[in-house]
KOLZADREN-469781 format. One line per 5 residues: number of its first residue (from 1); their letters; for each residue y, z, x of C-alpha. Coordinates in steps of 0.02 Angstrom, whole numbers, plus 32768, in hexadecimal, padded with zeros to 4 digits. Each point is the difference from the previous one (the first is absolute). Example, Ala and Ser with C-alpha at 12.3 -4.5 7.8 and 13.67 -1.06 7.14 Angstrom:
1> as> 7F1F,8186,8267  80AC,7FDF,8045
# end
This chain:
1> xxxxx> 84F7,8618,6EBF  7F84,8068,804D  7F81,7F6E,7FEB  807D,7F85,8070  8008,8090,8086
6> xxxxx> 7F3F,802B,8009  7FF9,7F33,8014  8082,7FF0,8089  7FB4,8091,803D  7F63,7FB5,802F
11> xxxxx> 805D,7F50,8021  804A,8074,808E  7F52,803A,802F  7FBA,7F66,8024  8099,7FC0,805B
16> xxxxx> 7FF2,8081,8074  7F3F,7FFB,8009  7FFA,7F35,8019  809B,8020,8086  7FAF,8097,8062
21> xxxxx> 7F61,7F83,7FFF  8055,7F6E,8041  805C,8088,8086  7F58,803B,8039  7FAD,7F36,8020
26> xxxxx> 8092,7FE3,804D  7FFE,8082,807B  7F4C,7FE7,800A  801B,7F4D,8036  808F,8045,807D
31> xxxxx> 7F8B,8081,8058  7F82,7F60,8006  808C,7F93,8056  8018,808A,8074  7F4E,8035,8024
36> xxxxx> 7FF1,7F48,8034  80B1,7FE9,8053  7FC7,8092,8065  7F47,7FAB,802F  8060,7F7E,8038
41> xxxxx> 806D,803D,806B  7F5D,8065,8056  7FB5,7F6F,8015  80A5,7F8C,8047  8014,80AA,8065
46> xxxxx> 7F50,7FFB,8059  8006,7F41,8005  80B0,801B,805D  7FB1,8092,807A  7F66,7F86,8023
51> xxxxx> 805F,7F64,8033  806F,807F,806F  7F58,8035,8051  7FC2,7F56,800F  80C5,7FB6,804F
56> xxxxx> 7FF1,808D,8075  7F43,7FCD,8034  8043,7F4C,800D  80A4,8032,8073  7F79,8066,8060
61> xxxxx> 7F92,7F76,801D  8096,7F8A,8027  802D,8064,8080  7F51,8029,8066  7FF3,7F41,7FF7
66> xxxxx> 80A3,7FE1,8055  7FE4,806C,807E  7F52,7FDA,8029  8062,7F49,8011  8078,8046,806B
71> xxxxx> 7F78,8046,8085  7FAE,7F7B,7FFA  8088,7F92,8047  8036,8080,8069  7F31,7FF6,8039
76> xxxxx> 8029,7F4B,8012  8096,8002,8080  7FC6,8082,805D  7F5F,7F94,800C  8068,7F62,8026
81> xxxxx> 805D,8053,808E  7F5A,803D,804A  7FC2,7F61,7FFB  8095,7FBE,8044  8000,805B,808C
86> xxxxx> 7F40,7FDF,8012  8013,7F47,800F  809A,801E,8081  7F77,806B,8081  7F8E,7F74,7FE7
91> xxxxx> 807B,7F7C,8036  8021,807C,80A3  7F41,800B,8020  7FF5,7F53,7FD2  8068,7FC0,808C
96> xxxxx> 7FC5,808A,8078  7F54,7FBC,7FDF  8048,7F41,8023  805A,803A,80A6  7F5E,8089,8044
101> xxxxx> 7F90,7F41,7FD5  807D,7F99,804F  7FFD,8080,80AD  7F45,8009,7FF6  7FF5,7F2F,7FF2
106> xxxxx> 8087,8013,80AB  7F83,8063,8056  7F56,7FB3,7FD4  806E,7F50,8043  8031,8054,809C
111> xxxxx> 7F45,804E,801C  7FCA,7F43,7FEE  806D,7FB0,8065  7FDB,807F,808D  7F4B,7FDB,7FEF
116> xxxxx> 8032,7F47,800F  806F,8032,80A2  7F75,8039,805D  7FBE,7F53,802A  7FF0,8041,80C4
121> xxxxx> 8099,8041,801F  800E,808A,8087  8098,8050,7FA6  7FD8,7FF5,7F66  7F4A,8045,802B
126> xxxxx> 804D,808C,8066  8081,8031,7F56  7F66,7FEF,7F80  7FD3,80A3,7FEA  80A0,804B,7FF5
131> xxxxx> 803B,7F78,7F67  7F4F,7FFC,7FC3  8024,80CC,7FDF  80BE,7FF2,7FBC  7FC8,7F6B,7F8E
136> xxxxx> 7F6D,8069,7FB9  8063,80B2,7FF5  807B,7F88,7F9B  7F7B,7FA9,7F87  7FAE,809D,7FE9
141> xxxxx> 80A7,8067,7FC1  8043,7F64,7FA0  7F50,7FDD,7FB1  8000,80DF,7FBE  80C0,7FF4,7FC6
146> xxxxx> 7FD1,7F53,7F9B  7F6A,8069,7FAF  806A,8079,7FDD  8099,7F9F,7FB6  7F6E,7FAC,7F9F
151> xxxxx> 7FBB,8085,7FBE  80A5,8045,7FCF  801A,7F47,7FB0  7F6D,8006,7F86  8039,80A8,7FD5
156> xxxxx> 80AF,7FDC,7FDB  7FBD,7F61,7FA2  7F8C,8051,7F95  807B,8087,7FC8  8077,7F7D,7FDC
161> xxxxx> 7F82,7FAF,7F9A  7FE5,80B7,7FA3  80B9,7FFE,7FEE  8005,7F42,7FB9  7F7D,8041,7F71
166> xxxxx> 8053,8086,7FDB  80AC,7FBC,7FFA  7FA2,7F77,7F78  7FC3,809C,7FA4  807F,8060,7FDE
171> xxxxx> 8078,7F65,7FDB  7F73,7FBF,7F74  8016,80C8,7FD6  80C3,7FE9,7FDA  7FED,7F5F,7FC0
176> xxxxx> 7F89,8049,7F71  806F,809B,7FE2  808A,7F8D,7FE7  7F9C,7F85,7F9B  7FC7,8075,7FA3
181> xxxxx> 809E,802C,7FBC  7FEB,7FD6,7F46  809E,7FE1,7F6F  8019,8096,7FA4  7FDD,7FDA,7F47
186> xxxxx> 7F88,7F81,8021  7F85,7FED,7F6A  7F73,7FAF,7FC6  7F70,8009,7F66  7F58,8044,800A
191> xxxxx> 7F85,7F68,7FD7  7F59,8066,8001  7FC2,80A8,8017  7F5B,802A,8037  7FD4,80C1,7FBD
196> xxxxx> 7F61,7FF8,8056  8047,7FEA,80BC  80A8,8041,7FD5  805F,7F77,8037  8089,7F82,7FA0
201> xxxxx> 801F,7F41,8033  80CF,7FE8,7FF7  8072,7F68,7FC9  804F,7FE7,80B7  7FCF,7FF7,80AD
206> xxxxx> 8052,7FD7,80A9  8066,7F78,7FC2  8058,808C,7F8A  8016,805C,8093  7F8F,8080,7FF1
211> xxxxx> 7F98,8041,807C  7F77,8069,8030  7FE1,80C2,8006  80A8,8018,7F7D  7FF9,807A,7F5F
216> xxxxx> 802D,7FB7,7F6E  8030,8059,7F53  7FB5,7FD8,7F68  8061,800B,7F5E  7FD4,7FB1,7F4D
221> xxxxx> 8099,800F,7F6B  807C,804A,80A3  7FA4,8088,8021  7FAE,802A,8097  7F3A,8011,7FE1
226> xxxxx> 7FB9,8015,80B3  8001,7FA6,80B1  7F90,7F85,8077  8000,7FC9,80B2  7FE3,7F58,8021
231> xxxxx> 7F77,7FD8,806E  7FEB,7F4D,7FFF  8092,7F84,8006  7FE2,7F3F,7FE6  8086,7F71,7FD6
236> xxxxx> 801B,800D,7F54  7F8C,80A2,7FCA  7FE6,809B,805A  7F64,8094,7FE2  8033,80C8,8008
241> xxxxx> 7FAA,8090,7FE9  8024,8071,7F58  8038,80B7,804D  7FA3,8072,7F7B  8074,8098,8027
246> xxxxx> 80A0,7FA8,7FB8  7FB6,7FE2,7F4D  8009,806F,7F72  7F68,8040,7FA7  7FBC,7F80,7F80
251> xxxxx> 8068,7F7C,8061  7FB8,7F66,8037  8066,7F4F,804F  7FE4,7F74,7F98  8018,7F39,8025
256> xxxxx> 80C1,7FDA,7FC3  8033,80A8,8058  8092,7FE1,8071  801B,8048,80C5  8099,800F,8051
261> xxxxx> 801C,8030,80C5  8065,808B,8006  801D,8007,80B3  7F83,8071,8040  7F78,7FC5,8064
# end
């Protein structure tokens, strides 16, 4: 009897000793599990805080480049209406310089036809001098006042010019902004990178729809490895410069990497 209890006695022993084992890897495993749940909710955390940062970067950027739109066109119709009213003075010189050429013509036609009068005759010899004086005093004034509404021509003429120009400027200037505009989520594959020069060639180009001077995220498996800004934008395939600052230590791009546009420029 005492034999069978010494025997279940150590039956009981290693029960417990096998169960306590098993207790302790599995709580071992479960403190693993939660060491790494917790890792990963650091990183997902940080990851979440970053792309916060860089959505708040992107809404900033969004918005300087809508209003530096906005001035511009407001630059361009205030610079339409000055030029408006430009052209509208030069019309008024325009035909004050017509009607001051027109009275000068009048008098240098009366001033010959006077000379042609004189042909011997007593009164119009006697009157001469008198007409001969009007007739100048009148050329004389007209022949100032047409320099003058001249000179006031070419002026208004060349500021309407300034005014064309710049009208042409700053519509090519809205134009681009507006070009420029490029689809959110637009992506592409990096074909080459060049270490040496820093610089990647990309899968799409202006037929694609992308254009020139946007950033571009990098990712590779999802995640986001760095950015580039594209420098060079051709029909199908497109050039942009590798932004050192936005990759991690030990990081590098590689060919098969994909970009996305995000939406800031």
């Amino acid at each position: 009897m005492a034999r069978v209890l010494l025997i279940l006695s150590i039956v009981i022993g290693l029960i417990t000793a096998f169960l306590g084992f098993k207790t302790k890897e599995q709580a071992d495993v479960l403190q693993q599990d939660l060491s790494s749940t917790k890792s990963t909710l650091a990183s997902t955390q940080q990851k979440l805080k970053k792309t916060e940062g860089e959505l708040a970067d992107t809404k900033k950027t969004l918005e300087e480049t809508q209003e530096t739109l906005k001035k511009t066109e407001e630059d361009l119709t205030n610079t339409r209406g000055e030029l408006q009213n430009t052209k509208s003075m030069l019309a008024t010189v325009q035909a004050d310089v017509e009607a001051k050429t027109k009275q000068l013509d009048e008098v240098k036609k009366a001033m010959d036809e006077l000379v042609a009068q004189i042909g011997g005759d007593p009164n119009a010899i006697a009157t001469l001098p008198e007409k001969v004086r009007e007739l100048s005093e009148q050329k004389t004034r007209l022949e100032t006042e047409l320099a003058e509404a001249k000179t006031v021509q070419e002026s208004l003429k060349q500021r309407a010019d300034d005014l064309e120009g710049q009208v042409q400027t700053k519509e090519r200037e809205v134009q681009a902004y507006k070009q420029n505009i490029v689809r959110n989520g637009l992506s592409g594959k990096v074909v080459a990178y060049n270490p040496g020069w820093g610089f990647v060639v990309l899968s799409i180009g202006d037929r694609a729809g992308l254009k020139n001077g946007v950033q571009m995220v990098v990712t590779r498996g999802g995640q986001m490895i760095g950015k580039i800004r594209v420098t060079t934008v051709e029909p199908s395939t497109s050039i942009a410069d590798v932004l050192p600052g936005t990759f991690a230590r030990g990081t590098t791009i590689q060919p098969g990497d994909t970009v996305i546009f995000q939406g800031d420029r």
